[in-house]
Structure formats: C-alpha cells, structure tokens
TISE-178834 format. One record per residue (C-alpha): x, y, z; residue number from 1. Coordinates in nm, 3 decimals, padded with zeros to 5 digits. Layout:
# TISE-178834
{c1=X	c2=Y	c3=Z	seq=NUM}
...
***
This chain:
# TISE-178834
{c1=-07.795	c2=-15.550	c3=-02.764	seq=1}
{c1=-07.875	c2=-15.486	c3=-03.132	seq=2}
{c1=-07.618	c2=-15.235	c3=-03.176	seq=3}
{c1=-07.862	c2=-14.940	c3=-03.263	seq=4}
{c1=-07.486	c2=-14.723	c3=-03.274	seq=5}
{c1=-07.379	c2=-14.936	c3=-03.574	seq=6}
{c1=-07.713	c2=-14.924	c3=-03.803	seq=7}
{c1=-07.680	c2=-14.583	c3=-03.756	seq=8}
{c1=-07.299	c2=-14.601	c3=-03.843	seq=9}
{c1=-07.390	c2=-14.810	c3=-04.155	seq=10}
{c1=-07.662	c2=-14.624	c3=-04.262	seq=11}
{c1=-07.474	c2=-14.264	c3=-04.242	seq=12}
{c1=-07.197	c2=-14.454	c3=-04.461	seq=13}
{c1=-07.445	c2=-14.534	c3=-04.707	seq=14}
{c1=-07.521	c2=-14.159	c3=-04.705	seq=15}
{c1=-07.908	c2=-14.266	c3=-04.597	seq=16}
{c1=-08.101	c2=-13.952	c3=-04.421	seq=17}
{c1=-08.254	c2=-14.123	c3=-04.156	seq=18}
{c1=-08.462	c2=-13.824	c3=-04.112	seq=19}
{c1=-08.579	c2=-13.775	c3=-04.457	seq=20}
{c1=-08.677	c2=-14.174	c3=-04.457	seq=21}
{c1=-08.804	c2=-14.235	c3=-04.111	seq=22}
{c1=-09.187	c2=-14.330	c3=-04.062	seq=23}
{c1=-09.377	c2=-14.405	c3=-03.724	seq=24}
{c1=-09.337	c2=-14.764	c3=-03.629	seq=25}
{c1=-09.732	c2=-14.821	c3=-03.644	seq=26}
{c1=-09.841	c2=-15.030	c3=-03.325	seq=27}
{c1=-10.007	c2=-15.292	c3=-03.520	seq=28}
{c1=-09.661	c2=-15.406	c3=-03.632	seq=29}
{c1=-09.518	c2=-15.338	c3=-03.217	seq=30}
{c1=-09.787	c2=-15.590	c3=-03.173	seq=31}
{c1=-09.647	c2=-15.861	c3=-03.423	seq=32}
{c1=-09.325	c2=-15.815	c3=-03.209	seq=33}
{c1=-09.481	c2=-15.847	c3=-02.885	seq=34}
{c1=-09.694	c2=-16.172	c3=-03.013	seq=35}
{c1=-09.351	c2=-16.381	c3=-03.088	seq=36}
{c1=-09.243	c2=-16.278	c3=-02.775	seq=37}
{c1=-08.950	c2=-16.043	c3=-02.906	seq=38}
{c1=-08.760	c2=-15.852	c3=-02.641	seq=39}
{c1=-08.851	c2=-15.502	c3=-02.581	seq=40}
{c1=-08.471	c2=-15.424	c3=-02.700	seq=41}
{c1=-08.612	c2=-15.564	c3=-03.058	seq=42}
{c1=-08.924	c2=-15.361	c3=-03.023	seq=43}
{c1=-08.712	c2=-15.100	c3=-02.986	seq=44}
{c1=-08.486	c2=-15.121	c3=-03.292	seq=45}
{c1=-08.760	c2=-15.145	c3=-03.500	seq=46}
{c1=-08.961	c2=-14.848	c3=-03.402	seq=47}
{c1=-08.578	c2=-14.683	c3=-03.424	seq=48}
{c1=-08.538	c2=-14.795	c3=-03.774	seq=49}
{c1=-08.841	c2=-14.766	c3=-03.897	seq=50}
{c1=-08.865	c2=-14.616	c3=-04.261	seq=51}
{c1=-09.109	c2=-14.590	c3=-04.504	seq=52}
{c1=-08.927	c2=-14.816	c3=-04.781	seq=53}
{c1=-08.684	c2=-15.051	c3=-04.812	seq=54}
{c1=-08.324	c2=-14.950	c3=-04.759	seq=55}
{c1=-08.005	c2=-15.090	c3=-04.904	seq=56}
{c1=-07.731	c2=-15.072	c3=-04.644	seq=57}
{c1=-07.422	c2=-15.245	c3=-04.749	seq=58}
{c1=-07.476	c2=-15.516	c3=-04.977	seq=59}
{c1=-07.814	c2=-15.620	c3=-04.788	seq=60}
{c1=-08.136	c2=-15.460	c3=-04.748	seq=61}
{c1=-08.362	c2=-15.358	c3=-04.451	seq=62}
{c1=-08.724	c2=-15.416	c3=-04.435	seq=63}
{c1=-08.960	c2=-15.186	c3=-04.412	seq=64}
{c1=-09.017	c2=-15.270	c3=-04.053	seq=65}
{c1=-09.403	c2=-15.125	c3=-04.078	seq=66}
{c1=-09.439	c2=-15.389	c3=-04.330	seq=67}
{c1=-09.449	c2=-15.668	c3=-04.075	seq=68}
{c1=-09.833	c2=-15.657	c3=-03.965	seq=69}
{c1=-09.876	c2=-15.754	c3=-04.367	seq=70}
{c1=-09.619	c2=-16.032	c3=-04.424	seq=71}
{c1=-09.743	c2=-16.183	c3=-04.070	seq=72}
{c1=-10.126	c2=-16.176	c3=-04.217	seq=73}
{c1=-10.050	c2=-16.297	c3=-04.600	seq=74}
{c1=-09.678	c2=-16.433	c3=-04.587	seq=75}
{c1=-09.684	c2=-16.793	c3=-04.492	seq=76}
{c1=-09.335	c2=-16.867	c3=-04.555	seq=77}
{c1=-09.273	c2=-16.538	c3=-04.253	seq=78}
{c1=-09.492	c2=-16.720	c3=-04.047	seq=79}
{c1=-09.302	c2=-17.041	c3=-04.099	seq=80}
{c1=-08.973	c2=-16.881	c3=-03.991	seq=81}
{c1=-09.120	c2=-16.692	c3=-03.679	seq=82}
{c1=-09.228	c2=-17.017	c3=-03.547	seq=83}
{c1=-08.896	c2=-17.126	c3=-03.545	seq=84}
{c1=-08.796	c2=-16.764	c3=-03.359	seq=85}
{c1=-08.634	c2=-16.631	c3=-03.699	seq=86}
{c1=-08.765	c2=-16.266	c3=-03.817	seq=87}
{c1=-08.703	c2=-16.165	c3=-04.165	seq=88}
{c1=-08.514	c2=-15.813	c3=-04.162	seq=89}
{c1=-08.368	c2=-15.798	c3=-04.510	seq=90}
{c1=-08.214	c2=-15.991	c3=-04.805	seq=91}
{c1=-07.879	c2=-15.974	c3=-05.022	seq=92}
{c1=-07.948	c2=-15.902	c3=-05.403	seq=93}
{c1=-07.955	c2=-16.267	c3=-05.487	seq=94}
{c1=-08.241	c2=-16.345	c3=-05.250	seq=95}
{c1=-08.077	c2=-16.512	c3=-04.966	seq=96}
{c1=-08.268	c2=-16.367	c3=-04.635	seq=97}
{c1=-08.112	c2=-16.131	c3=-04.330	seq=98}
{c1=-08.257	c2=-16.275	c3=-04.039	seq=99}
{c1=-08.266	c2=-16.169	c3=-03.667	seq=100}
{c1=-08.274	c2=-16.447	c3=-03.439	seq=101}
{c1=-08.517	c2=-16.373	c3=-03.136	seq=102}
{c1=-08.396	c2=-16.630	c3=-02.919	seq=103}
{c1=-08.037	c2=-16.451	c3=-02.902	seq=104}
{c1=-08.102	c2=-16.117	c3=-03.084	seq=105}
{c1=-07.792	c2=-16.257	c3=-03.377	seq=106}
{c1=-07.814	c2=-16.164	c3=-03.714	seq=107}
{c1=-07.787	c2=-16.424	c3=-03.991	seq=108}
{c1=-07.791	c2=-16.571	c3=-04.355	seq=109}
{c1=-08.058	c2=-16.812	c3=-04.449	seq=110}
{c1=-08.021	c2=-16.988	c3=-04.795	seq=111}
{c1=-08.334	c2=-16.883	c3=-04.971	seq=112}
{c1=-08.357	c2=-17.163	c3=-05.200	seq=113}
{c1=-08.327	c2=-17.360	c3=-04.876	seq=114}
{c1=-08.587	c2=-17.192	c3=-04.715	seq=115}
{c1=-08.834	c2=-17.205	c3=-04.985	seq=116}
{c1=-08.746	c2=-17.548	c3=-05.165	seq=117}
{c1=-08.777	c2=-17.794	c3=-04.813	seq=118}
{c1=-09.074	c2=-17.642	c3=-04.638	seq=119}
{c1=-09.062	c2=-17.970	c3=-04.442	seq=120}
{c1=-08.737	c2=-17.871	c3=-04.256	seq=121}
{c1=-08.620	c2=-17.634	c3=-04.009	seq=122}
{c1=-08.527	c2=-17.310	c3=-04.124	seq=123}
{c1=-08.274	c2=-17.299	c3=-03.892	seq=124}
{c1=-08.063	c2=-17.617	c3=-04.055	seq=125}
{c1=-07.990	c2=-17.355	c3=-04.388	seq=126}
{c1=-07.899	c2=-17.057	c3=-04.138	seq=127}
{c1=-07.557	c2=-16.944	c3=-04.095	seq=128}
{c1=-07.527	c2=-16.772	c3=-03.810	seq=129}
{c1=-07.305	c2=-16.429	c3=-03.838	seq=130}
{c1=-07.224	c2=-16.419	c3=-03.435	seq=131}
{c1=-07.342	c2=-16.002	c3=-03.427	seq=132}
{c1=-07.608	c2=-15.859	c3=-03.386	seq=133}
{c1=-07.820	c2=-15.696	c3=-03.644	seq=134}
{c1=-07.699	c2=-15.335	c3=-03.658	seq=135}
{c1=-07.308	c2=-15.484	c3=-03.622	seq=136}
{c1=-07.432	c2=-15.713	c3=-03.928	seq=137}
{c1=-07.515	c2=-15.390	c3=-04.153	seq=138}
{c1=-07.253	c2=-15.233	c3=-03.982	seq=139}
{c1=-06.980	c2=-15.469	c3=-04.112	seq=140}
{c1=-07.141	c2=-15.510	c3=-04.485	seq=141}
{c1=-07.099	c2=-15.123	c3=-04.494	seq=142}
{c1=-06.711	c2=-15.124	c3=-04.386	seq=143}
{c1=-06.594	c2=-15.501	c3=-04.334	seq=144}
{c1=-06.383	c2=-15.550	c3=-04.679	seq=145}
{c1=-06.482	c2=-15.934	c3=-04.807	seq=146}
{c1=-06.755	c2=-15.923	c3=-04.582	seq=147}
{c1=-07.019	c2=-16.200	c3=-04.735	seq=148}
{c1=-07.265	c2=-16.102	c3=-04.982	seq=149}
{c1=-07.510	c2=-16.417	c3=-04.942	seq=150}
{c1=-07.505	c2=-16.680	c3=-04.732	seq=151}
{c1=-07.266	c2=-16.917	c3=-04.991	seq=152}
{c1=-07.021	c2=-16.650	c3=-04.843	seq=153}
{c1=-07.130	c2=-16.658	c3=-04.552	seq=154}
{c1=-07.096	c2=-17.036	c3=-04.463	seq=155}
{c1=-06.719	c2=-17.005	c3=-04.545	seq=156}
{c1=-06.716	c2=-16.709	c3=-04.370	seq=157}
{c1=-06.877	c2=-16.846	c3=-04.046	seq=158}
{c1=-06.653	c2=-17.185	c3=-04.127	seq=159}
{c1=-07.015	c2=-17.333	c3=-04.131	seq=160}
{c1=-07.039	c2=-17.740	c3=-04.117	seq=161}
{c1=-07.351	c2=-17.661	c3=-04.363	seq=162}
{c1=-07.214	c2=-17.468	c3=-04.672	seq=163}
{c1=-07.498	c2=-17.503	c3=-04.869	seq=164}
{c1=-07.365	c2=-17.735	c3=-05.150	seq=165}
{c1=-07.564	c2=-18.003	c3=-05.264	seq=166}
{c1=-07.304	c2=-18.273	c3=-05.179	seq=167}
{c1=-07.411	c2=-18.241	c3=-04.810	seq=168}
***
C-alpha cells in the first residue's frame, strides 16, 4: 500500500545504506501512529524506514520517523495537520511539506507558506495531492525526469484547480 519496494528503490538510487542509517522505530513514536488511527500498513513503513537522521531522497527529504513522539509533544503546527489526517514525512529544499495522507495512505505537496500563513484554514485546501503513495512519491523524485520539486510544480503537475498563486 505504501510501496515499501519503491523507498527502497529510491533510496538505493540515492546510494543511501539503509543498513548503515537504520535505527529502531522506538514505540513511543508506534504509539503516535496508533493514536491518529494510522493503519498498521503505515505503522509498518515507518518502523521499515526508520533512520537515525534525516535523509534526502530525490529532491525531498524523509523524516526522521523516531522524531514523531517530539514534533507531536512541542510542534503545534504537526498537531494541526494530524487533525486534519495529514502526517508530515518530509519537505523539498524550499520548505514546502511531503505529506502522507492517513485517510488514503497518498503522498502529497502542501504549500508551506500556506500552511503556516492561514492557520485558520484547512490544510488540506493548499495540498496537492500526488495520486501515489509515499514510497512511489520518493520513488519517482529519484527517477521521474521533471518530476516536481515543490508543490508550485506540483499543482501544474497534478493540473491542480489550486496552484498556489495569489490571484486565486
């Protein structure tokens, strides 16, 4: 479901050792995963690709997935998206945020300045949705030529209605 084959893939491209960066998915951040109600195929992906940094793979990073115990006790704006079923798994290198959607397990783009400017509104009205799940998401910033950097890209991409313009 999250394409587990593909992070690998993408993360073997990138010439990543997931041996050599691997760490024990700790249970207090199983239980964050378990608390929002995340599938056990989630819970699963995680404690798979679990490292003890943050990795780039393709143009995007990947949390450190034992970091999400702390950004669920002392990142309000994390919090704010999980209500709304969005987990923060990454960003691109101008800030925009990889998200994994735990209503349908798809991996997306949400326009940071978005996110952070209008706390009043839904995250989910600055997402663009990439229709993949996460490890095809990594998987195709690895090897997909023109595949979007940041969600500007990604909303013409996706042939979004929302492209993130201010004339909207």
């Amino acid at each position: 479901m999250l394409d587990a084959e593909k992070m690998l893939l993408a993360l073997h491209a990138k010439e990543i050792s997931v041996k050599r960066y691997f760490e024990p998915f700790r249970e207090e951040n199983a239980a964050v995963l378990r608390a929002t109600g995340a599938i056990q195929n989630v819970q699963c992906f995680f404690a798979q690709f679990s490292f003890e940094t943050e990795l780039e793979v393709g143009e995007f990073s990947f949390m450190q997935a034992n970091c999400l115990k702390k950004s669920y006790d002392w990142d309000a704006e994390f919090k704010r998206a999980l209500h709304t079923n969005l987990l923060f798994a990454g960003s691109g290198i101008n800030g925009d945020i990889v998200t994994l959607d735990l209503l349908d397990c798809q991996a997306g783009i949400l326009f940071h300045d978005y996110f952070w400017e209008k706390p009043e509104e839904d995250p989910r009205k600055y997402l663009i949705k990439m229709d993949c799940s996460l490890g095809q998401f990594y998987w195709n910033s690895a090897f997909v030529e023109n595949y979007p950097i940041d969600a500007y890209g990604a909303a013409a991409f996706m042939n979004s209605p929302f492209t993130g313009y201010s004339n909207e």
